[in-house]
C-alpha positions as CSV (number, residue, x, y, z in Angstrom):
1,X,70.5,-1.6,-134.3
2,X,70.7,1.8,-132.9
3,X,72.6,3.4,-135.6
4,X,72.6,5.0,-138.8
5,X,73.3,3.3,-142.0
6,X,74.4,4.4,-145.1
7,X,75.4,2.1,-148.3
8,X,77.1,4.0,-150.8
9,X,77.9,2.6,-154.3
10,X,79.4,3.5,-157.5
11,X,79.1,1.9,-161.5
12,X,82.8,1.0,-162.2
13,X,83.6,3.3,-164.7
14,X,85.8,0.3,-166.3
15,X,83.3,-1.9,-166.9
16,X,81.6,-2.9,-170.3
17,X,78.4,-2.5,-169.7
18,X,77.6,-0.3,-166.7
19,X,74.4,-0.5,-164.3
20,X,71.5,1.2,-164.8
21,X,70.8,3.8,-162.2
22,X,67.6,1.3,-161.1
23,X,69.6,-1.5,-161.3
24,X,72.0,0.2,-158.7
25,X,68.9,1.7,-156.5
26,X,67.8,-2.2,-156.4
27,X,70.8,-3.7,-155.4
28,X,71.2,-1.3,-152.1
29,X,67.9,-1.8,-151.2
30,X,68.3,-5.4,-151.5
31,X,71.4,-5.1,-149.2
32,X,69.4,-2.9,-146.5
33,X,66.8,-5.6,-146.5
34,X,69.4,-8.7,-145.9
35,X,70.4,-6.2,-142.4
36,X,67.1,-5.8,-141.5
37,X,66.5,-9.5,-141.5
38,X,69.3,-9.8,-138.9
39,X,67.8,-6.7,-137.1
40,X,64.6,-8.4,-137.0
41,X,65.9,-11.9,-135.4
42,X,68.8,-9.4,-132.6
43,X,66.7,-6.5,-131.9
44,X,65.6,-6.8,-128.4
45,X,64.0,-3.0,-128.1
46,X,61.7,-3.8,-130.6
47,X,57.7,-3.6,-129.2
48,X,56.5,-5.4,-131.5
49,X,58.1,-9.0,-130.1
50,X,58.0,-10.3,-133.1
51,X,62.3,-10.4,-133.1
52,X,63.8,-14.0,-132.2
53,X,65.5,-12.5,-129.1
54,X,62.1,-11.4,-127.6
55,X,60.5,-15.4,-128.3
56,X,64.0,-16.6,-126.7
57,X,63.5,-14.8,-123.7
58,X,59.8,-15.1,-122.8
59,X,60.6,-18.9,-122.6
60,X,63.3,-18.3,-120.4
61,X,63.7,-21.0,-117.4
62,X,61.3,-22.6,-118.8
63,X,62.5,-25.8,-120.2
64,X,61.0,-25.3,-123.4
65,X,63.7,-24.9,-126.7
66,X,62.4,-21.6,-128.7
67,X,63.5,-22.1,-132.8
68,X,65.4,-19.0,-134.2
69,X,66.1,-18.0,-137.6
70,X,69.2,-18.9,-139.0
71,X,71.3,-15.2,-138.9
72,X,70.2,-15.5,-134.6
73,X,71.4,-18.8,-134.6
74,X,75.0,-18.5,-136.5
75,X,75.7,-15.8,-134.2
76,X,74.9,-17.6,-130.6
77,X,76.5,-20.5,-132.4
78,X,79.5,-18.8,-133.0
79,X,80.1,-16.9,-129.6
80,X,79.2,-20.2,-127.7
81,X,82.3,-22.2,-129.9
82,X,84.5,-19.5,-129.4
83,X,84.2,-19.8,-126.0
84,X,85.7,-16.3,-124.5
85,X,84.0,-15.3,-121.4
86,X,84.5,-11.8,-122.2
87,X,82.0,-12.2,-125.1
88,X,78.9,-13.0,-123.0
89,X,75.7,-13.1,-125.9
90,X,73.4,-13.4,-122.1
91,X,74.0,-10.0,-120.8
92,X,70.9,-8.9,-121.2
93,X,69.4,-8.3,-117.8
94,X,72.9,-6.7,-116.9
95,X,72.4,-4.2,-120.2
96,X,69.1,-3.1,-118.8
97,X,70.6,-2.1,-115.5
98,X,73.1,0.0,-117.3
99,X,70.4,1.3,-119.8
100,X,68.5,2.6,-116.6
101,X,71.6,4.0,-115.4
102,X,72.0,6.1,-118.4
103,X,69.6,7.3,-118.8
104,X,69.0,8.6,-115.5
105,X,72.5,9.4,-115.1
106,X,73.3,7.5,-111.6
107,X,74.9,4.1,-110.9
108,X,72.8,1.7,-110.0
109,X,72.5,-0.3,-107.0
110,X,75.4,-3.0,-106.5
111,X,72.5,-5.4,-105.3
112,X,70.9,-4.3,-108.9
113,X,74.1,-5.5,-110.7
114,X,74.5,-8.3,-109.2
115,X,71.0,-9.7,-109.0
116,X,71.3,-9.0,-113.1
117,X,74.7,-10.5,-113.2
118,X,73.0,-13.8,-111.5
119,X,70.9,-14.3,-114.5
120,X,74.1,-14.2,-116.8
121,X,76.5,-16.7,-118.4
122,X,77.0,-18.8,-121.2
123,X,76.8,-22.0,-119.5
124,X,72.9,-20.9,-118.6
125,X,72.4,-21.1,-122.5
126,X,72.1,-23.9,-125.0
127,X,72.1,-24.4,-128.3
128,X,70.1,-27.1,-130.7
129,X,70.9,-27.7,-134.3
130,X,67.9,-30.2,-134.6
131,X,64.8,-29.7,-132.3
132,X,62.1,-31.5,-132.9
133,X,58.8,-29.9,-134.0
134,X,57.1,-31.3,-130.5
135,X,59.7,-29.6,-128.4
136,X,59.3,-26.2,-130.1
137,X,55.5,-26.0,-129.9
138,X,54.5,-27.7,-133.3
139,X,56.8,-25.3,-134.8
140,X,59.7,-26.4,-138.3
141,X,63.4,-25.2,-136.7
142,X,64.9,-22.9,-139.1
143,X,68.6,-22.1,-137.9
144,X,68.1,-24.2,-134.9
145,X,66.9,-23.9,-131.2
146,X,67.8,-22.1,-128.0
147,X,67.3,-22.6,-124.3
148,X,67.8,-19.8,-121.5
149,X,67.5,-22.4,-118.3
150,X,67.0,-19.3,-116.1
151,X,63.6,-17.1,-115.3
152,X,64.8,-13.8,-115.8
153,X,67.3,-14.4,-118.6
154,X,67.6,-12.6,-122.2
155,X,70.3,-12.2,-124.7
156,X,71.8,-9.5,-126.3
157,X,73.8,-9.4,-129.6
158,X,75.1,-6.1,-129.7
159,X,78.6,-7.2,-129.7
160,X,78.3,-9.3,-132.7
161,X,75.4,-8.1,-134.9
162,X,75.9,-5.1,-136.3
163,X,79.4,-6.4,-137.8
164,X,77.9,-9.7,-139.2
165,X,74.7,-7.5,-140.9
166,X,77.1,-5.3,-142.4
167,X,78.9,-8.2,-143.6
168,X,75.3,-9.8,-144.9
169,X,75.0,-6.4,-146.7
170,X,78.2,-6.7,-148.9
171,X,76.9,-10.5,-149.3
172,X,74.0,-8.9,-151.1
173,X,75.8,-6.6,-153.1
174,X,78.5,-8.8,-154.5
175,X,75.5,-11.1,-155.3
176,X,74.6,-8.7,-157.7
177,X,76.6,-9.3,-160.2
178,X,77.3,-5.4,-161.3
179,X,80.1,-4.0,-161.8
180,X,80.2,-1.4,-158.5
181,X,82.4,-0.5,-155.7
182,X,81.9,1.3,-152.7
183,X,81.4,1.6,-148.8
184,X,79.1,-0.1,-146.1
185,X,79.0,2.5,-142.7
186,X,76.8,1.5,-139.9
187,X,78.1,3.7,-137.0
188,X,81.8,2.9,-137.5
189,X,81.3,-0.4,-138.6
190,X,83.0,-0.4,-142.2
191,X,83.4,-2.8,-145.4
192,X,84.7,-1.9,-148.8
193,X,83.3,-3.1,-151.6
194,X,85.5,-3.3,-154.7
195,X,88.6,-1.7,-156.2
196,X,88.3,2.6,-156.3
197,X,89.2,3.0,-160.2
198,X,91.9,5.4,-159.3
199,X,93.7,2.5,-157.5
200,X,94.3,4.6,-154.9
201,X,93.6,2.9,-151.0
202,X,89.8,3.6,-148.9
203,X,90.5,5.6,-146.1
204,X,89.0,6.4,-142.2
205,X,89.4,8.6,-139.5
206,X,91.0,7.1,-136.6
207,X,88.9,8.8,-133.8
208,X,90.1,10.3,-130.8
209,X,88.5,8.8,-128.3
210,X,88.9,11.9,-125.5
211,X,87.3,13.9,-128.1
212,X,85.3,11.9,-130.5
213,X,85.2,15.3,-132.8
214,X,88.7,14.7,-134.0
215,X,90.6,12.6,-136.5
216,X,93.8,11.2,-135.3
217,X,94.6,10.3,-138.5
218,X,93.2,7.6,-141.6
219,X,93.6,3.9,-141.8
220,X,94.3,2.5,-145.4
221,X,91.8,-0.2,-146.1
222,X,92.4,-2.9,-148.4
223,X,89.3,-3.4,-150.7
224,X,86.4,-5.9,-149.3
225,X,88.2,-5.6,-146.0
226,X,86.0,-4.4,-143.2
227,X,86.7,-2.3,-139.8
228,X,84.9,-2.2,-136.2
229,X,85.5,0.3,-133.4
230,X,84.6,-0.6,-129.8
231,X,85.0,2.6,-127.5
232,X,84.1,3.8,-124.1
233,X,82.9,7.2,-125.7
234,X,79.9,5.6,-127.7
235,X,77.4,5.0,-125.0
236,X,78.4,6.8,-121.7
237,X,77.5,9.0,-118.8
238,X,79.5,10.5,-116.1
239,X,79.6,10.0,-112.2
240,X,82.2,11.9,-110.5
241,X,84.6,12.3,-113.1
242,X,84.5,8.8,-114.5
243,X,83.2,7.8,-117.5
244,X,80.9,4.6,-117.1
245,X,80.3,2.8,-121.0
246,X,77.9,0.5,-122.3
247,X,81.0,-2.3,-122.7
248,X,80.3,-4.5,-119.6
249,X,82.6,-6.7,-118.0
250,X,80.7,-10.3,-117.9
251,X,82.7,-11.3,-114.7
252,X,82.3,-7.9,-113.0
253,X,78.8,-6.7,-113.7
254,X,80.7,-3.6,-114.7
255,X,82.3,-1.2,-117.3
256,X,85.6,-2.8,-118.7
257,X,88.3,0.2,-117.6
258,X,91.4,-0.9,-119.4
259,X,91.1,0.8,-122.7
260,X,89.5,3.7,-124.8
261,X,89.1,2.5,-127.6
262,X,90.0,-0.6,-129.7
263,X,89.7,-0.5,-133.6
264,X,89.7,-4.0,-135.1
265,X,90.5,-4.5,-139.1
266,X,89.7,-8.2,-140.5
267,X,88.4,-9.5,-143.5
268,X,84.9,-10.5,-142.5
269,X,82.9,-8.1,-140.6
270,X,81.5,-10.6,-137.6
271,X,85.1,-11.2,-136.5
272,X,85.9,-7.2,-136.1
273,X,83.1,-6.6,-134.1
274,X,83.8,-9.8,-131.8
275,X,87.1,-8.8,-131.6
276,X,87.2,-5.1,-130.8
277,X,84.6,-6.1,-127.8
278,X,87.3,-9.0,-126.8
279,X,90.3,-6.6,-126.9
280,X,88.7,-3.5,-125.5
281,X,87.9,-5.9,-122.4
282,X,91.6,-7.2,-121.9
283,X,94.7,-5.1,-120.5
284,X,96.3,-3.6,-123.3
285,X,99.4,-5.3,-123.8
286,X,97.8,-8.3,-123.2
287,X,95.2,-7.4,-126.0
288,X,97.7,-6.5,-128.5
289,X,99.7,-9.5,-127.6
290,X,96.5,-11.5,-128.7
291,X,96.2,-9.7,-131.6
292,X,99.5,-10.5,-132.5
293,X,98.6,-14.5,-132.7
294,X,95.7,-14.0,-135.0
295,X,96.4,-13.8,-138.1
296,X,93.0,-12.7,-139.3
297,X,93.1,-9.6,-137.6
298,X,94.9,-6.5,-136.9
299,X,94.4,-3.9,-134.5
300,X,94.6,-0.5,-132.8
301,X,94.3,0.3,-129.3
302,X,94.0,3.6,-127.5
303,X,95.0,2.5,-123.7
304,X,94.0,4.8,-120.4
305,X,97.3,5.1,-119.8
306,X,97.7,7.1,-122.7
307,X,99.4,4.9,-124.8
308,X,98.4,4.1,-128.5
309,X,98.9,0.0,-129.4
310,X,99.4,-0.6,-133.1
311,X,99.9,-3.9,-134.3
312,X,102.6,-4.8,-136.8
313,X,100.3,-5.8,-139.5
314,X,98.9,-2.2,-139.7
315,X,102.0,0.2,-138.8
316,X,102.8,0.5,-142.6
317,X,98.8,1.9,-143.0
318,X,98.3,4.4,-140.8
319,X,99.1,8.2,-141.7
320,X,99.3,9.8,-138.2
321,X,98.3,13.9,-138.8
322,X,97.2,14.7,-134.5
323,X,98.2,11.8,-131.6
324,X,97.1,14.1,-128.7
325,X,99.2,12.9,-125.6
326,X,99.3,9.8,-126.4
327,X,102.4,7.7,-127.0
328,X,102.5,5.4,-130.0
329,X,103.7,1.8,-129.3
330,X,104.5,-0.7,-131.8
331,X,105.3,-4.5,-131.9
């Protein structure tokens, strides 16, 4: 998934009977396997093609319905019943534009974009709980089936994946059974697992997005709460002073200009990465107001107007130590 991931977990001093150090080695690696199974069904870099998104593709516009495993299918399957726009799982030919782009360090062609953007959209992509064997090629469905109905087409997870493997990780290790706690970190995408014995709060650094090497300050995290960070200083290049990002704006073809950064704090780890892409899209205000109706999550948002958006839920949970020239605004 492009990052580096590190599991770190402690025996609960506390506890009767602690772990073994083997019985602690076993469950992380169990935990790093359960990710790689959803790396394994998202990853569309992979040569290989044996991921899920690579099968989906090559049948692309071609009527056919390719069966996915069940971690690819629960996450189309969730994007699609959401329904936001603005959390397009089809980007795919517009990501490669942008990849080229990058890496070369020059926009690409407007007749580029577009042609990309014209293999785009959710309403080129359907979903099947129940395809038959015939229709799949003499193949059992596992999580279900999916249809590009475009040549050209591919998806890409990246807005969702990494926050529902991390999430499939902690699944693992609470399966376990031991007595541990500890901390999932997959490039910025956090859970915490467990109660620290102290009792004292988890903490991360708030990042400052115009220069990702310092801390703003540390978020207090609840225990088996998790955190996600969508940012315009990730995956960039410049072009005449402007920063173009790897967060694309399904309607535009383009970068998404309206924030720096968005930090997302929920309970489950699919619905902070979802989010953070969602409200890093919108204006500000209108993303905080959204925020402010969801009850499962709480954000921060780092505006390019200079302008730090904290919602209410989290105001009590942030120690501020450096806030730039930026202005913090609060519900």
């Amino acid at each position: 998934m492009g990052t580096m991931v590190s599991i770190e977990v402690h025996a609960d001093p506390k506890a009767d009977k602690a772990p073994t150090q083997n019985q602690l080695k076993e469950a992380v690696l169990a935990s790093f396997d359960r990710m790689e199974r959803v790396s394994a069904q998202t990853d569309r870099y992979e040569a290989s093609g044996a991921a899920d998104v690579q099968k989906v593709a090559a049948a692309a516009g071609t009527g056919r319905w390719t069966t996915v495993g069940d971690d690819l299918f629960y996450l189309t399957d969730q994007v699609q019943k959401r329904g936001n726009l603005l959390v397009d799982p089809t980007l795919g030919p517009l990501i490669d534009v942008w990849d080229i782009a990058r890496e070369t360090g020059t926009l690409p062609d407007p007749a580029a974009v577009a042609a990309a953007l014209a293999r785009t959209g959710m309403d080129k992509m359907a979903l099947n709980h129940e395809v038959p064997a015939e229709a799949a090629g003499g193949q059992s469905p596992n999580g279900g089936g999916i249809m590009l109905t475009e040549a050209g087409m591919s998806l890409d997870l990246g807005a969702v994946a990494k926050g529902y493997a991390v999430e499939k990780a902690w699944e693992s290790l609470q399966a376990s059974g031991l007595p541990i706690y500890g901390i999932i970190n997959a490039g910025g995408n956090i859970k915490t697992l467990g109660q620290k014995p102290d009792g004292t709060m988890w903490k991360i650094g708030i990042t400052d997005p115009t220069d990702k090497t310092r801390c703003m300050g540390n978020l207090l995290m609840l225990q088996g709460e998790a955190v996600a960070t969508s940012g315009d200083y990730q995956k960039y290049f410049e072009s005449e002073g402007i920063r173009y990002h790897h967060l694309l704006e399904p309607s535009t073809g383009y970068p998404g200009m309206e924030n720096h950064a968005v930090l997302v704090v929920a309970a489950n780890g699919f619905d902070t990465d979802y989010y953070s892409t969602l409200l890093f899209l919108l204006p500000s205000e209108e993303a905080l107001n959204l925020a402010e109706t969801l009850p499962e999550i709480e954000t921060i948002i780092v505006s390019r107007d200079n302008k730090i958006y904290v919602s209410s839920g989290l105001k009590s949970r942030i120690e501020w130590t450096y806030q730039g020239g930026f202005t913090l605004v609060t519900p």
